[in-house]
N, C-alpha and C positions, 0 to 999 in steps of 0.2 A: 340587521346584524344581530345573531343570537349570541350570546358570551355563555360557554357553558362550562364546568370542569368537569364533564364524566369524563370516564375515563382516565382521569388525573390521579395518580397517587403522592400522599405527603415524601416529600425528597428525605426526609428523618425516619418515620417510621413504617412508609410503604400502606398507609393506612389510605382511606379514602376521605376525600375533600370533599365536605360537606357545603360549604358555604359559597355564594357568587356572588361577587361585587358588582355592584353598579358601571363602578370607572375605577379606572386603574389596572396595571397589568395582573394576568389569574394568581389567586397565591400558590406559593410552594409548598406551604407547611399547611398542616392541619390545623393547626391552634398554636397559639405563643409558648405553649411548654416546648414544643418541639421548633419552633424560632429559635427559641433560646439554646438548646440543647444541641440545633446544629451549629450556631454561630460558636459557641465552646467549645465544642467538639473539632472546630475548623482551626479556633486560636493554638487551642493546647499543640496539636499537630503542627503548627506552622514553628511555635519553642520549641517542640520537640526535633524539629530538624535545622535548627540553629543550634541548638546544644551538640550535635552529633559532630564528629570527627573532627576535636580540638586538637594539635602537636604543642606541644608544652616545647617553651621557646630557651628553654634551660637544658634538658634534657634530650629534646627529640623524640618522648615517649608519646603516642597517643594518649588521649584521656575524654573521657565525655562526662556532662554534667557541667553544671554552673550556667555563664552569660556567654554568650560569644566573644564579650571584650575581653575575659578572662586567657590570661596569656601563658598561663602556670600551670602544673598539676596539681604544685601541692605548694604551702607558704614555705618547705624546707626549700624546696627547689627554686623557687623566687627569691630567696635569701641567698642562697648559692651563687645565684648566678649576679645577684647585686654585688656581693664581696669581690667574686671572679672579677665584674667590671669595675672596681672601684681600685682594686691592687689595678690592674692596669694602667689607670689613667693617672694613680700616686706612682706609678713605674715610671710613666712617658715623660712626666714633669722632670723629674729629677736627675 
């Protein structure tokens, strides 16, 4: 059994795969710069569509940026809508 990578180019910079291991499956990358550079480049992208298409739970406005958890567009809006439910619930008592 030959193990060879010609023919194999780095999955990060399309470069050529210089090196062949012993054991273990072929590498992907070229070298550890571009390890790393795709493993980052895979993270940011995966935040990056977590952030995207927030509805702010006060308003109904869309909004992007921040955490996912984030429930608000904006602190005026999350204080809005605390008052909003706060007279209500001093309304229903009473």
């Amino acid at each position: 059994m030959v193990r060879s990578v010609e023919n194999r180019a780095c999955a990060h910079c399309a470069g050529p795969i210089a090196r062949v291991p012993v054991r273990g499956p072929l590498p992907t990358y070229c070298g550890s710069a571009c390890r790393w550079a795709a493993g980052h480049k895979r993270d940011s992208d995966r935040r990056r569509g977590e952030r995207s298409a927030l509805t702010c739970e006060g308003c109904g406005a869309g909004f992007s940026g921040g955490k996912r958890k984030n429930r608000f567009c904006s602190p005026g809006c999350c204080q809005r809508r605390r008052r909003k439910v706060s007279q209500f619930v001093s309304d229903g008592e009473a």
